[in-house]
Every structure is written in structure tokens, then in C-alpha cells.
MDAnalysis code that builds the backbone (N, CA, C; Angstrom):
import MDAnalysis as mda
import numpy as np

u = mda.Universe.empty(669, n_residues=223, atom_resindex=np.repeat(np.arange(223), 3), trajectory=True)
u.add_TopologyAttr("name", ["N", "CA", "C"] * 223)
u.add_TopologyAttr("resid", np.arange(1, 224))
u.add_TopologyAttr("resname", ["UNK", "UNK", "UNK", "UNK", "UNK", "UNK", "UNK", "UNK", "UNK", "UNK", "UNK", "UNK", "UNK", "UNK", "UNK", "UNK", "UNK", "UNK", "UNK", "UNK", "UNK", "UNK", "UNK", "UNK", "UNK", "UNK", "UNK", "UNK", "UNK", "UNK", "UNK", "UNK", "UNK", "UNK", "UNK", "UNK", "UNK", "UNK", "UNK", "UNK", "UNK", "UNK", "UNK", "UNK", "UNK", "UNK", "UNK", "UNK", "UNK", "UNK", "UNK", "UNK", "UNK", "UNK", "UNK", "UNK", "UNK", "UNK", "UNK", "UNK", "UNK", "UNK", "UNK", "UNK", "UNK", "UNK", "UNK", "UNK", "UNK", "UNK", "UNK", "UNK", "UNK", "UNK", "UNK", "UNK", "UNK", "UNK", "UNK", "UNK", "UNK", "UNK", "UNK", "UNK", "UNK", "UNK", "UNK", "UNK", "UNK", "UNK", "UNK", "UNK", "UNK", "UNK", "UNK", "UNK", "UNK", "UNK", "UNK", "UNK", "UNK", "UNK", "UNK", "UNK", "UNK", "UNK", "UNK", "UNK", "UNK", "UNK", "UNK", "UNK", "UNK", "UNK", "UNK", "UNK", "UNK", "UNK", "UNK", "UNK", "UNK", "UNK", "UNK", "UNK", "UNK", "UNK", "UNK", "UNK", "UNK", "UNK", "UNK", "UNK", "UNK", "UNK", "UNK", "UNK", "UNK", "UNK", "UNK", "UNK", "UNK", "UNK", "UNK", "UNK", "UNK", "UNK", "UNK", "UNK", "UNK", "UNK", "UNK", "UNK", "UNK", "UNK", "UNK", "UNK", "UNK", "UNK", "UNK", "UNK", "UNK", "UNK", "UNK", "UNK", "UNK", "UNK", "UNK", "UNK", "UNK", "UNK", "UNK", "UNK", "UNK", "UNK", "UNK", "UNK", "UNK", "UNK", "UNK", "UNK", "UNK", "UNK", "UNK", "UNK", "UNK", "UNK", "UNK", "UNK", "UNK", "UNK", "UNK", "UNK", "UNK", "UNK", "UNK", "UNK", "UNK", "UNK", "UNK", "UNK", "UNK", "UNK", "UNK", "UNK", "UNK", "UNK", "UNK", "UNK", "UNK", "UNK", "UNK", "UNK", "UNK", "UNK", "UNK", "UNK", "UNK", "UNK", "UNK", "UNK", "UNK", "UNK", "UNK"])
u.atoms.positions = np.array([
    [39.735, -1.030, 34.397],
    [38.773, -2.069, 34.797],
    [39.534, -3.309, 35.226],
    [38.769, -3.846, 36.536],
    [39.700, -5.009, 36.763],
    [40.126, -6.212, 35.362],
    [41.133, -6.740, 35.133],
    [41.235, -7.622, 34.351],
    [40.307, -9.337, 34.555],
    [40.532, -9.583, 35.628],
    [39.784, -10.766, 36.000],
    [38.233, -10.476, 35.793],
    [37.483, -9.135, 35.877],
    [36.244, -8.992, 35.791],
    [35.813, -9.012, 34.515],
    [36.778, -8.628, 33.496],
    [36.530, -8.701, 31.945],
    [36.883, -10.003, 31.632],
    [37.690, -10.630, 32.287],
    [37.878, -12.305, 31.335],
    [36.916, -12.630, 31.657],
    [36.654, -12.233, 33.188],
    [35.070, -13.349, 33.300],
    [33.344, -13.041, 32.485],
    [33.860, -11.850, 32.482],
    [32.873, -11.620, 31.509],
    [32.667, -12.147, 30.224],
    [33.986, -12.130, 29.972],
    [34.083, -12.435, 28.223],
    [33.607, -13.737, 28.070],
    [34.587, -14.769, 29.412],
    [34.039, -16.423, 29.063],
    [32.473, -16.466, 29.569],
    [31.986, -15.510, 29.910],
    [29.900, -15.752, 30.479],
    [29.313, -15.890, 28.612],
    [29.682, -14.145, 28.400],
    [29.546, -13.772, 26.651],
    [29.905, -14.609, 26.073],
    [30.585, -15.696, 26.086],
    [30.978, -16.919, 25.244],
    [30.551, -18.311, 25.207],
    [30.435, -18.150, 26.504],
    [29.415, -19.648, 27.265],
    [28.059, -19.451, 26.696],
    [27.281, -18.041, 27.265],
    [26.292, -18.257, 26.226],
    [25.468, -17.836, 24.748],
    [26.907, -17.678, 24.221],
    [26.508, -17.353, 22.846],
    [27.129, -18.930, 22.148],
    [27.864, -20.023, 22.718],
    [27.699, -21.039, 22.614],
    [26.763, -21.569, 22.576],
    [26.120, -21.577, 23.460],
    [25.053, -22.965, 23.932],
    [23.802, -22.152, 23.111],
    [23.631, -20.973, 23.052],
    [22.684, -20.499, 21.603],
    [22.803, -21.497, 20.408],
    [23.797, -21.056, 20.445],
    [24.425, -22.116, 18.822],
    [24.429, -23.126, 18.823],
    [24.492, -23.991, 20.081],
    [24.459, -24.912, 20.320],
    [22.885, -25.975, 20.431],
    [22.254, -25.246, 21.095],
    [21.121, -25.452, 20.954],
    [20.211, -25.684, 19.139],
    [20.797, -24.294, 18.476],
    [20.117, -24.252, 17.400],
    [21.041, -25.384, 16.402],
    [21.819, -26.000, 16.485],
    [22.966, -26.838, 16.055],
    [22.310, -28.422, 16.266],
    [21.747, -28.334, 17.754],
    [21.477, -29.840, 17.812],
    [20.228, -30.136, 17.537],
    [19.237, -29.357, 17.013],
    [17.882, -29.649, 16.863],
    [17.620, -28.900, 15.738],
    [17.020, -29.539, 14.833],
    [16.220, -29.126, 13.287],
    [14.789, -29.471, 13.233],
    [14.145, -28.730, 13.196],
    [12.777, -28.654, 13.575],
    [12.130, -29.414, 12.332],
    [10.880, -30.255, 12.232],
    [10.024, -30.892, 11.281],
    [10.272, -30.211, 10.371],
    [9.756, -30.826, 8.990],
    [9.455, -29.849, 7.540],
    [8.920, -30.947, 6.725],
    [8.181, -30.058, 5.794],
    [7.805, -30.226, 4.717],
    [8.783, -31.631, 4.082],
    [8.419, -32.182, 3.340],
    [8.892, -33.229, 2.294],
    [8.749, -33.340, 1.056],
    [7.141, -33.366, 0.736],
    [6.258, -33.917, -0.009],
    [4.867, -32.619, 0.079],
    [4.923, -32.022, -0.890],
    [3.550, -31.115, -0.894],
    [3.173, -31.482, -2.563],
    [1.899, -31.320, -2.364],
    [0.804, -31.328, -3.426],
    [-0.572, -30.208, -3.562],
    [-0.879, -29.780, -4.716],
    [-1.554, -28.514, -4.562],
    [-2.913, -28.301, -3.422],
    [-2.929, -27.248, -3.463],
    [-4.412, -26.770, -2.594],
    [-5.109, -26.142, -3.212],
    [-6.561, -26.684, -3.299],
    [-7.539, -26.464, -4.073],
    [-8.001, -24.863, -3.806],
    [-8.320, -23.965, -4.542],
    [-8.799, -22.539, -4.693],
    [-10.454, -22.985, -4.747],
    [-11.178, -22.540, -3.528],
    [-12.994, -23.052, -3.911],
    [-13.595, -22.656, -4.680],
    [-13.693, -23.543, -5.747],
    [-15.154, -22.278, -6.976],
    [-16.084, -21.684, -6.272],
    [-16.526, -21.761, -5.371],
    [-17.825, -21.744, -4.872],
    [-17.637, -20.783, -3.846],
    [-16.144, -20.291, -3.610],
    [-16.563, -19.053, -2.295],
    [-15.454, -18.075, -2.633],
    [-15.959, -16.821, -2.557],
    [-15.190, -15.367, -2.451],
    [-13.978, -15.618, -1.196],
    [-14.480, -16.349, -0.136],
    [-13.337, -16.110, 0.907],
    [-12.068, -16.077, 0.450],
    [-11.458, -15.478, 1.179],
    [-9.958, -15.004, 0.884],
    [-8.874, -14.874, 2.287],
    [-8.056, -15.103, 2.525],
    [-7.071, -14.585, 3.668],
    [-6.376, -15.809, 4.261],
    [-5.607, -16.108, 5.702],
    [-4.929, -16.817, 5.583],
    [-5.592, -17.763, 6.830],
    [-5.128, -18.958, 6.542],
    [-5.344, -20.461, 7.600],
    [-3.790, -20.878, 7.583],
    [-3.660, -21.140, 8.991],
    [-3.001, -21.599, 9.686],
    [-2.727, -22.934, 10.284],
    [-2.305, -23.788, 10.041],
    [-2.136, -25.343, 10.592],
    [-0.786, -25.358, 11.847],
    [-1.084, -26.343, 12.426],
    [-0.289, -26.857, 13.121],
    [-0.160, -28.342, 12.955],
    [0.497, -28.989, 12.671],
    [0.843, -30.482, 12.427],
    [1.949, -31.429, 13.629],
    [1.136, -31.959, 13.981],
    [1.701, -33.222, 14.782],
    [2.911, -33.772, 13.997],
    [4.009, -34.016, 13.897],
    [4.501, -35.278, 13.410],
    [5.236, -36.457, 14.107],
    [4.787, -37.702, 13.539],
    [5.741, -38.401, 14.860],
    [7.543, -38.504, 14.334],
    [8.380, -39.294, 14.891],
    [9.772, -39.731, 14.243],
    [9.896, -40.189, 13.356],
    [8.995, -40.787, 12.744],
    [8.887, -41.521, 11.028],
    [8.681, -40.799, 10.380],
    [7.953, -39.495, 10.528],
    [7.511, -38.425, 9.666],
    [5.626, -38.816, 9.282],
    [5.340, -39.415, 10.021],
    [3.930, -39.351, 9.770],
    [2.827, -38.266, 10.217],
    [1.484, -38.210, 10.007],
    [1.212, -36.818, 10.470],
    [0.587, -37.804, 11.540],
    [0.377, -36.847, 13.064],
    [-0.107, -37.674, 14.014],
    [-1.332, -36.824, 14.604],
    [-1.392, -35.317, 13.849],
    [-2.028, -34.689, 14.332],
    [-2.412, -33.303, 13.743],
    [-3.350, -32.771, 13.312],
    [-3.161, -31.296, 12.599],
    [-4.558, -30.516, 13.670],
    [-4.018, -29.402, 13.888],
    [-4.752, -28.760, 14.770],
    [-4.952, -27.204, 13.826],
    [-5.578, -26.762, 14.187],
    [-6.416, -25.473, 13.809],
    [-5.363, -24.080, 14.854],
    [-4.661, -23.430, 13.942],
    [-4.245, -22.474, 14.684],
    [-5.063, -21.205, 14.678],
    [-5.193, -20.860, 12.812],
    [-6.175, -19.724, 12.599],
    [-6.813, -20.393, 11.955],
    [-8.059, -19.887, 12.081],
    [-9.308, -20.454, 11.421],
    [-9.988, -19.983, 10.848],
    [-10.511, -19.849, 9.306],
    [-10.919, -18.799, 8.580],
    [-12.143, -20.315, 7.798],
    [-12.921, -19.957, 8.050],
    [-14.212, -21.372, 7.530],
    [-14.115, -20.228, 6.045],
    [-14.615, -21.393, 4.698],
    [-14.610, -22.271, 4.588],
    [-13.256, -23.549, 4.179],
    [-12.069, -22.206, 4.176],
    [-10.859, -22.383, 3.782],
    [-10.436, -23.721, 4.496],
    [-10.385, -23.404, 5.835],
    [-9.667, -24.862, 6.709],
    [-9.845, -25.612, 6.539],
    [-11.107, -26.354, 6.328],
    [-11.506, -27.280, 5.681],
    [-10.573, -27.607, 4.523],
    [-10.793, -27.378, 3.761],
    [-9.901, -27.302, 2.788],
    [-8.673, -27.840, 2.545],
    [-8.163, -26.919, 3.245],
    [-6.303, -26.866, 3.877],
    [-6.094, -27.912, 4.218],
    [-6.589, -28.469, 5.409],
    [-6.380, -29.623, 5.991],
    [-7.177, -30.637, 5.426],
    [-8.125, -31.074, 4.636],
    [-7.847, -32.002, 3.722],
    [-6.751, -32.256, 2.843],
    [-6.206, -31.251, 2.092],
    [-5.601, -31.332, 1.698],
    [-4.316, -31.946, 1.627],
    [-3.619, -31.261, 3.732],
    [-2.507, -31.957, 3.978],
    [-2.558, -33.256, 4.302],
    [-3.404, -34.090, 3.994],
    [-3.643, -35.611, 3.856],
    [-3.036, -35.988, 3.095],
    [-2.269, -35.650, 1.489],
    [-1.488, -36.160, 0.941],
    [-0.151, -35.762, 0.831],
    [0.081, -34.640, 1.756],
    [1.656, -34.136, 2.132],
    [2.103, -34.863, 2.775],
    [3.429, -34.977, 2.530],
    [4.724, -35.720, 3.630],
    [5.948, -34.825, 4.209],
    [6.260, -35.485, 5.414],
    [6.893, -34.480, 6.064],
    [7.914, -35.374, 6.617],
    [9.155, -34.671, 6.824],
    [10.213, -34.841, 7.591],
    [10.325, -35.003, 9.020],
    [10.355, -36.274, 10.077],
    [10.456, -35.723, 11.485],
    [11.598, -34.365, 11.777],
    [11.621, -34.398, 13.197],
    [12.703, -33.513, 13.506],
    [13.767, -34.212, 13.871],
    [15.021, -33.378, 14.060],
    [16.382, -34.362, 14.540],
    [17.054, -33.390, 15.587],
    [16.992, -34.739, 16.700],
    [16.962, -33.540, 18.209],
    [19.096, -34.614, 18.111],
    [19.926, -34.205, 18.449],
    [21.091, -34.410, 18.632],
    [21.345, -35.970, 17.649],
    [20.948, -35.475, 16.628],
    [21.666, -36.348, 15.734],
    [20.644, -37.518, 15.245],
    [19.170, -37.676, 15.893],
    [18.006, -38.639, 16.206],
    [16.990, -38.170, 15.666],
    [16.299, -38.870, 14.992],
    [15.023, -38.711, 14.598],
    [13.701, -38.974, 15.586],
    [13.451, -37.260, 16.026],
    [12.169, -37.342, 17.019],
    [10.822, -36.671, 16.329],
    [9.909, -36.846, 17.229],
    [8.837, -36.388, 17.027],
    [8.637, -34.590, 16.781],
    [7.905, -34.015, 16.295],
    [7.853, -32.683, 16.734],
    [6.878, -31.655, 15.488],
    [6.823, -30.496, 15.771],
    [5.723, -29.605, 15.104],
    [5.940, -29.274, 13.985],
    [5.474, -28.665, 13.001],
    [5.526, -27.749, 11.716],
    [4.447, -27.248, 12.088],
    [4.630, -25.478, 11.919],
    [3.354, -24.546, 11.483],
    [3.733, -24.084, 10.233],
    [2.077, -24.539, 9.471],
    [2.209, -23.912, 8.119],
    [1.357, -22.881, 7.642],
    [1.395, -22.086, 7.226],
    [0.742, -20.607, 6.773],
    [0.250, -21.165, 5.293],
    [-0.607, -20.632, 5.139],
    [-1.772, -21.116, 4.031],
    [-2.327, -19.958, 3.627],
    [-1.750, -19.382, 2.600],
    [-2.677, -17.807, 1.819],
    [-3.367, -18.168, 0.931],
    [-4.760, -17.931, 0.854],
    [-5.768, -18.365, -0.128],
    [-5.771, -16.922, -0.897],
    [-5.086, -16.571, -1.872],
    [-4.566, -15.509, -2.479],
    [-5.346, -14.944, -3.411],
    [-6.163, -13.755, -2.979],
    [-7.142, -13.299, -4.351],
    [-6.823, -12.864, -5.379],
    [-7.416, -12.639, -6.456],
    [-6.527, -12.067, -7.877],
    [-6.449, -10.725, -7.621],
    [-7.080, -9.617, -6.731],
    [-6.828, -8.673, -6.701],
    [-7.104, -7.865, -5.426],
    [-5.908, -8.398, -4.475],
    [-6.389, -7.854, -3.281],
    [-6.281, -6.707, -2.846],
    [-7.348, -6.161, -2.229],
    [-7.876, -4.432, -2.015],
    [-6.862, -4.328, -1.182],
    [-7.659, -4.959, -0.069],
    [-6.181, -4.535, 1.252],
    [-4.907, -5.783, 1.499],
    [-4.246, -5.371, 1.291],
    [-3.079, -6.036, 1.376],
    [-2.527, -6.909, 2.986],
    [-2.922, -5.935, 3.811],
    [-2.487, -6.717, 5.183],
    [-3.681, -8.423, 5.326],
    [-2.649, -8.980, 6.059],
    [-3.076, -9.976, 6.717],
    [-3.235, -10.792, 8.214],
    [-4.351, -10.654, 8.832],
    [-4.077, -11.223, 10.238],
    [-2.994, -11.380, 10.560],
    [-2.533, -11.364, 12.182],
    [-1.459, -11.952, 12.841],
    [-1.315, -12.195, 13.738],
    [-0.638, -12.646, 15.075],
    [-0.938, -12.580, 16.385],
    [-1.728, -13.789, 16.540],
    [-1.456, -15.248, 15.942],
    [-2.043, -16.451, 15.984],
    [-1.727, -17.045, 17.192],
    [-2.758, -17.325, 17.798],
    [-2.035, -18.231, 19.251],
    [-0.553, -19.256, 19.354],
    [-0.136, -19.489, 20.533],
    [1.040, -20.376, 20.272],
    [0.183, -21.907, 19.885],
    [1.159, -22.470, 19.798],
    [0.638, -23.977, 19.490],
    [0.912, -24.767, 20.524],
    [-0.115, -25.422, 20.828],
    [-0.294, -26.199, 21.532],
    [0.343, -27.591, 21.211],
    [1.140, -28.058, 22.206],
    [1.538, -29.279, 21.851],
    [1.331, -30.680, 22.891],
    [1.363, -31.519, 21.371],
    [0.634, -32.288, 21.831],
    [1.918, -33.718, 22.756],
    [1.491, -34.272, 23.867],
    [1.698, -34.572, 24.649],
    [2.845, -36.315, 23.932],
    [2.332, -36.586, 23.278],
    [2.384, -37.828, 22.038],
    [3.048, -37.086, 20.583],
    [2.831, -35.840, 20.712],
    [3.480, -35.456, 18.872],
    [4.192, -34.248, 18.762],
    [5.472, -33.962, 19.510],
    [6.073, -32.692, 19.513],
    [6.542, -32.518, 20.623],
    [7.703, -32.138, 20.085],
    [8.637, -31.539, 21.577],
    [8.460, -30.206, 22.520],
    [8.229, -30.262, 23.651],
    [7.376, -29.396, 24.728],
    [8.640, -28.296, 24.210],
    [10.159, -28.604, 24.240],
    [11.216, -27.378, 24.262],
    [11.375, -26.834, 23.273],
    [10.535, -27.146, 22.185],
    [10.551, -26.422, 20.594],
    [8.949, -25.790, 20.719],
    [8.917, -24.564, 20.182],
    [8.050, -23.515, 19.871],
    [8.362, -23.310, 18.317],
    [7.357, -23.441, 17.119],
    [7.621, -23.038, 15.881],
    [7.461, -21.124, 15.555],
    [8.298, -20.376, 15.009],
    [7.599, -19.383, 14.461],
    [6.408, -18.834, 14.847],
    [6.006, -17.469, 15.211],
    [4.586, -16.926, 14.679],
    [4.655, -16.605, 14.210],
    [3.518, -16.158, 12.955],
    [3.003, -14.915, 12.492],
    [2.435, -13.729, 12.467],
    [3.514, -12.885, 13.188],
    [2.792, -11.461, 13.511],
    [2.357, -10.675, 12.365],
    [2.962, -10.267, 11.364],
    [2.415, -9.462, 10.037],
    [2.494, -10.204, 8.625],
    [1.832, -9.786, 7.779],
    [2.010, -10.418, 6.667],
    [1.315, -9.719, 5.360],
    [1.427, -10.272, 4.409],
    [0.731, -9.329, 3.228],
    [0.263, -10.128, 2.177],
    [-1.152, -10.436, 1.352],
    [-1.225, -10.654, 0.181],
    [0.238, -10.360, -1.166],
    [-0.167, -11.413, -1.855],
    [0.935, -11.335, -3.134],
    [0.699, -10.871, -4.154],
    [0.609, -9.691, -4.688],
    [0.263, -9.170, -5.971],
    [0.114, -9.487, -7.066],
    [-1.101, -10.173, -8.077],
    [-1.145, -10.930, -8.621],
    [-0.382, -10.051, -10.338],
    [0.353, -11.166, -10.513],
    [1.646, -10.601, -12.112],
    [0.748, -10.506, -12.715],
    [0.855, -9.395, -14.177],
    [0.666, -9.171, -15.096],
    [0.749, -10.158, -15.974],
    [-0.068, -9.945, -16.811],
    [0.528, -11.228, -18.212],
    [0.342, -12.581, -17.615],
    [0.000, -12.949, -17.109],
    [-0.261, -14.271, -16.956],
    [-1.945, -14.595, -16.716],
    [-2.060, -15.824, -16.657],
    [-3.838, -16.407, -16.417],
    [-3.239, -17.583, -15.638],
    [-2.099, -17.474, -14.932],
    [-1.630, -18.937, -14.075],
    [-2.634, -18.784, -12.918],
    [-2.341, -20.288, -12.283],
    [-3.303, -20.528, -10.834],
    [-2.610, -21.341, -10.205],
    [-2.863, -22.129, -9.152],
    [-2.077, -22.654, -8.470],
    [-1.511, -22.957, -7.293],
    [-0.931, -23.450, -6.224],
    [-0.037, -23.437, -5.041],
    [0.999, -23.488, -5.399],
    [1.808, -22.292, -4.892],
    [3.184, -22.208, -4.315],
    [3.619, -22.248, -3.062],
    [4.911, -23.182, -2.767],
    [5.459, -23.392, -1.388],
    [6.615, -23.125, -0.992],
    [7.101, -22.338, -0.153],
    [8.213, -21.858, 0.022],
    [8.516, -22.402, 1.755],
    [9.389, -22.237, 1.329],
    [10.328, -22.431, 2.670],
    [10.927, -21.085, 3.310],
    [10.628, -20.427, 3.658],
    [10.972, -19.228, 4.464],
    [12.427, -19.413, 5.742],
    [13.199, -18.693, 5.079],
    [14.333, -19.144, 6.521],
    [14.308, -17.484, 7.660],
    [13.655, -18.080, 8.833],
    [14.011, -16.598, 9.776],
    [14.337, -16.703, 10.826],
    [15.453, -15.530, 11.305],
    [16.268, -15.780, 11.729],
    [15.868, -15.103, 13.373],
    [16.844, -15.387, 14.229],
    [16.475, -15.431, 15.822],
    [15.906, -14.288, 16.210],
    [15.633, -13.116, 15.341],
    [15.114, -11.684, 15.435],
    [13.621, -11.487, 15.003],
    [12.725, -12.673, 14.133],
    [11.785, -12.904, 13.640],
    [11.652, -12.659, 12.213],
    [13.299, -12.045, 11.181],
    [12.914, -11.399, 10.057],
    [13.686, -12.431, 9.011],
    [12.993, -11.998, 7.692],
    [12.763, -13.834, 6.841],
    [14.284, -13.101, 6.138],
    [15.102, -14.294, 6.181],
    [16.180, -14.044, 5.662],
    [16.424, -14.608, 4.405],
    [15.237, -15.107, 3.809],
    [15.656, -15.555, 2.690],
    [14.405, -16.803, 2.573],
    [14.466, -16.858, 1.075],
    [12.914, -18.106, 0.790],
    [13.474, -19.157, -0.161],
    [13.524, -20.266, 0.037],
    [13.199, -20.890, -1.286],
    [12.572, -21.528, -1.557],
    [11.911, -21.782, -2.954],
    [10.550, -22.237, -3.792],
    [10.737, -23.607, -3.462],
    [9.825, -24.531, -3.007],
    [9.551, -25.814, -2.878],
    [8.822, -26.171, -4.003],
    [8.132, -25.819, -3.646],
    [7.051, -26.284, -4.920],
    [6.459, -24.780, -6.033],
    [6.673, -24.954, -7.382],
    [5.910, -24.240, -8.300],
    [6.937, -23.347, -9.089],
    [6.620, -22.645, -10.210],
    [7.305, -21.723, -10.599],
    [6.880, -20.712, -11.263],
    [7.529, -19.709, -12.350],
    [7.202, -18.831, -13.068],
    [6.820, -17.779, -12.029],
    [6.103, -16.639, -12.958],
    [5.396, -15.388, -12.062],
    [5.176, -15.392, -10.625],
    [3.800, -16.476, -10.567],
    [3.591, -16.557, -9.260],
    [3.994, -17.216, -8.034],
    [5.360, -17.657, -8.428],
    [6.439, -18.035, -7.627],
    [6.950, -16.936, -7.239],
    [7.793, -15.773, -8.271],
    [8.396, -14.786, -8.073],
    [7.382, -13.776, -7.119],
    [6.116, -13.447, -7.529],
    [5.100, -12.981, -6.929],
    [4.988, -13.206, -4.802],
    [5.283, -14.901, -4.829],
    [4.672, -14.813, -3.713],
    [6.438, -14.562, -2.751],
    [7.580, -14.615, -3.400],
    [8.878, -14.927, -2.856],
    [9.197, -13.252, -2.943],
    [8.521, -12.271, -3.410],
    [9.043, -11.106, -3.255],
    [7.918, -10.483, -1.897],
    [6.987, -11.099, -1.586],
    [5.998, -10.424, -1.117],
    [6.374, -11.197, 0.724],
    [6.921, -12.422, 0.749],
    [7.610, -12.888, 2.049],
    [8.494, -12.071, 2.770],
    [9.282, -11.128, 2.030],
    [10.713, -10.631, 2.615],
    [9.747, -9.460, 3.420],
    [8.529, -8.997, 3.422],
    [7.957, -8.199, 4.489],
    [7.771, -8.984, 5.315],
    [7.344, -10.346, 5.844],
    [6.430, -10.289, 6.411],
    [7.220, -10.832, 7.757],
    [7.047, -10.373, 9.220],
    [7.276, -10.553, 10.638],
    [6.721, -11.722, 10.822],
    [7.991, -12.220, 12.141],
    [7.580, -13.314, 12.984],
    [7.800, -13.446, 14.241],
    [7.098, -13.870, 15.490],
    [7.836, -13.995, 16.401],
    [8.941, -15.325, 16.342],
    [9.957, -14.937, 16.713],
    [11.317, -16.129, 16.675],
    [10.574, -17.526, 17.390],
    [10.766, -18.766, 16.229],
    [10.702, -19.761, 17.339],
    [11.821, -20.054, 18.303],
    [11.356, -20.795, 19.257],
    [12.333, -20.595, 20.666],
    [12.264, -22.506, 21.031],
    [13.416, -22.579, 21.657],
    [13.978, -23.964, 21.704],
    [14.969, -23.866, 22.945],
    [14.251, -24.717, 24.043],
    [14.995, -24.177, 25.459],
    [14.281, -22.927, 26.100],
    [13.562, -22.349, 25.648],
    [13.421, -20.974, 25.816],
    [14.429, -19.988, 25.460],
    [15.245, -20.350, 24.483],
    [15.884, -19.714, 23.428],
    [15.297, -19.040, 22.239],
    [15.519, -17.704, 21.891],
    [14.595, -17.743, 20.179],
    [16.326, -18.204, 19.210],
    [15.606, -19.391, 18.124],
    [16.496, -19.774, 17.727],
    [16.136, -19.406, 16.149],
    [17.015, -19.387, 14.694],
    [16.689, -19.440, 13.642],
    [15.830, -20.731, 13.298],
    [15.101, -20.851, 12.211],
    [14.020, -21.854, 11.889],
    [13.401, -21.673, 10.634],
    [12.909, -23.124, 10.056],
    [12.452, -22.886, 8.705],
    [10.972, -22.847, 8.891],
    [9.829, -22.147, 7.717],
    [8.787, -21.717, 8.339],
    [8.327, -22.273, 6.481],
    [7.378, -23.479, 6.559],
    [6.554, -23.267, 5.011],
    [5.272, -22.333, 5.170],
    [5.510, -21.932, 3.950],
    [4.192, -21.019, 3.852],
    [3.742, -21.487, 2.550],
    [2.743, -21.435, 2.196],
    [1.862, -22.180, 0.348],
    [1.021, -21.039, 0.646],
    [0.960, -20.595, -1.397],
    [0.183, -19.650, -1.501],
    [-0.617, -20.341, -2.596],
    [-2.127, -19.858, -2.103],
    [-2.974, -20.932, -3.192],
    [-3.690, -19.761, -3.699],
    [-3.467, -19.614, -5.503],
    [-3.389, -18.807, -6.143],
    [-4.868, -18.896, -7.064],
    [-5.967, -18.109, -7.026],
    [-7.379, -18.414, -8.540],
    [-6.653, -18.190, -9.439],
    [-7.495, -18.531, -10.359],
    [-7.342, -17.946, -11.543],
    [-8.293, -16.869, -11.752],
    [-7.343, -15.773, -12.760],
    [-7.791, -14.581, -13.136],
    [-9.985, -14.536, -13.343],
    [-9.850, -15.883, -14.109],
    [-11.297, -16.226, -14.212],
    [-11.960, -16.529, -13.486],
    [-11.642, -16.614, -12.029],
    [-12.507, -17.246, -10.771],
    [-12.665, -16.029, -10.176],
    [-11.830, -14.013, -10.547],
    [-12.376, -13.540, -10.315],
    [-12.603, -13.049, -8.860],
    [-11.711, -13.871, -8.131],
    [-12.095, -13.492, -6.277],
    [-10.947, -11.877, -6.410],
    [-11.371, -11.704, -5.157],
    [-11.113, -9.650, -4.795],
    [-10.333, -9.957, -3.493],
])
């Protein structure tokens, strides 16, 4: 094989497996800060997952929360809720800018029949004033209820931080908020679940993804 046709190849294969890295190097997408629980409704059987999309500006304020999946009476809910969360802007080359978080919201029954969960949530729309047009967060293509532990009568939100990587698969979680059982519960039940890669440039790049699982209690009885 010519020699000049393989160097040049090699420095293309290098140029852009750089600027991959490079890309995912100079930009860290919004997150979580500050979470506080999410209420489980006495008052309704519903069960399954809501989806947010959050505005944030460069200060980290929320500037905007939009409806990705929508499961009534839950959303409601959800997004009251994230009224007292705080969040991190993003940092585009070293700067604190504006930009998205999508957060996954499992309203987790004590004993769920079927295990799968919606997927295939629209992209997010961004907003013109709150998020960077060249960042795309994560989807959620598959996912699964968390098997509620033995031995316990806990309840609750748990929040994890999901890390997945440029292929869509979760490489790893860690607990933000909560502990015991249904921590372990919802951090063993993540390592299934698919994503489409968020993309940056039109790159799919690695990215952190919160997900909160809002847990009844055994006595509230939801299926």
C-alpha cells in the first residue's frame, strides 16, 4: 500500500478522533445541583415515567421547563416540584453558558406488573434565550421499572446521575440524592436502560443524564 496514502490516512483518523474529544472536552452540559424530593400522589394509581426538559440560563437559574413526555397527573407534579431544585449552568470552553438538562422522572410502583417503560421521547426543543442550539441532551429509548426490595416499608426520591457514553449505554450511576435499598434498587435497574447519544456539533458525545425515582410506600399500595 502506498505509504503516503496510509500516513494520510492515519493523520484524517487522528484529526478526527481529536476534535471528538475535543469537542466533548470543551463543553459540559447543565446538571443537577440541588434536588429535593418528589411527591408520590395519594390520590392516583398512575404510574410510569415524565420527562422534563429545563431551560437553564449561565447563572444556573431555571429559565424554562418544557414537557417532553407527558403522563397527566404526574407532570404536574414533577414540575412543581423542580421549583425548588438548583442547577448548574453549562461550561462551553472554559465559560459559564446557558444550556439544557433532560430529566427522567419514574413515578415507581410498589409492584410493577410490566416492567418496560416508554421511549422514543421527542428531541428537545430549544429554546432560542435558554440552551445551546449545538448541544442535544440524551434520549430515552428503553427503560425499566425498579423492583421494589424486600424488607423494607421505605418511600421516597432517588437521584442519580447516570454517565453514558457516545454509544447510548449507561456506564455507570452515581446516587445524588438518597440511600439504602431503594437507592441500590433503582442503580441496579439503570445499567439496562438505552439512550440515544447526546450529540454536540453533530457529534454523539458522552454526557451526564439525571434520572429521580419517586418511590410509594408499600402502604399506598400502587401496581
Amino acid at each position: 500500500m502506498n505509504v503516503k496514502r496510509v500516513a494520510l490516512a492515519a493523520a484524517l483518523f487522528l484529526t478526527a478522533g481529536l476534535w471528538a474529544q475535543d469537542a466533548a472536552d470543551n463543553y459540559r452540559g447543565a446538571g443537577v445541583s440541588k434536588a429535593d424530593d418528589i411527591p408520590f400522589p395519594a390520590d392516583s394509581a398512575v404510574t410510569g415515567l415524565v420527562t422534563l426538559g429545563v431551560s437553564v440560563t449561565n447563572t444556573g437559574a431555571v429559565q424554562n421547563v418544557a414537557v417532553v413526555r407527558d403522563l397527566p397527573p404526574l407532570t404536574a407534579v414533577a414540575q412543581d416540584a423542580l421549583k425548588t431544585w438548583q442547577f448548574a449552568p453549562a461550561v462551553k470552553n472554559g465559560r459559564m453558558v446557558a444550556g439544557n438538562v433532560r430529566l427522567e422522572i419514574v413515578f415507581n410502583p410498589y409492584n410493577p406488573g410490566d416492567t418496560g417503560l416508554p421511549g422514543g421521547a421527542e428531541p428537545m426543543a430549544t429554546d432560542a434565550d435558554g440552551g445551546d442550539a449545538e448541544f442535544q441532551p440524551a434520549q430515552l429509548e428503553t427503560a425499566a421499572f425498579a423492583t421494589y426490595p424486600e424488607n423494607t416499608v421505605a418511600s421516597g426520591t432517588i437521584v442519580l446521575q447516570l454517565n453514558v457514553n457516545a454509544s447510548g449505554g449507561v456506564t455507570g450511576a452515581r446516587v445524588f440524592k438518597g440511600a439504602g435499598p431503594l437507592a441500590g434498587a433503582a442503580t441496579r435497574t439503570v445499567k439496562s436502560w438505552k439512550f440515544t447519544p447526546a450529540t454536540y456539533k453533530g457529534t454523539a458525545v458522552a454526557s451526564t443524564v439525571p434520572v429521580a425515582f419517586v418511590f410509594a410506600s408499600p402502604a399506598q399500595g400502587t401496581q
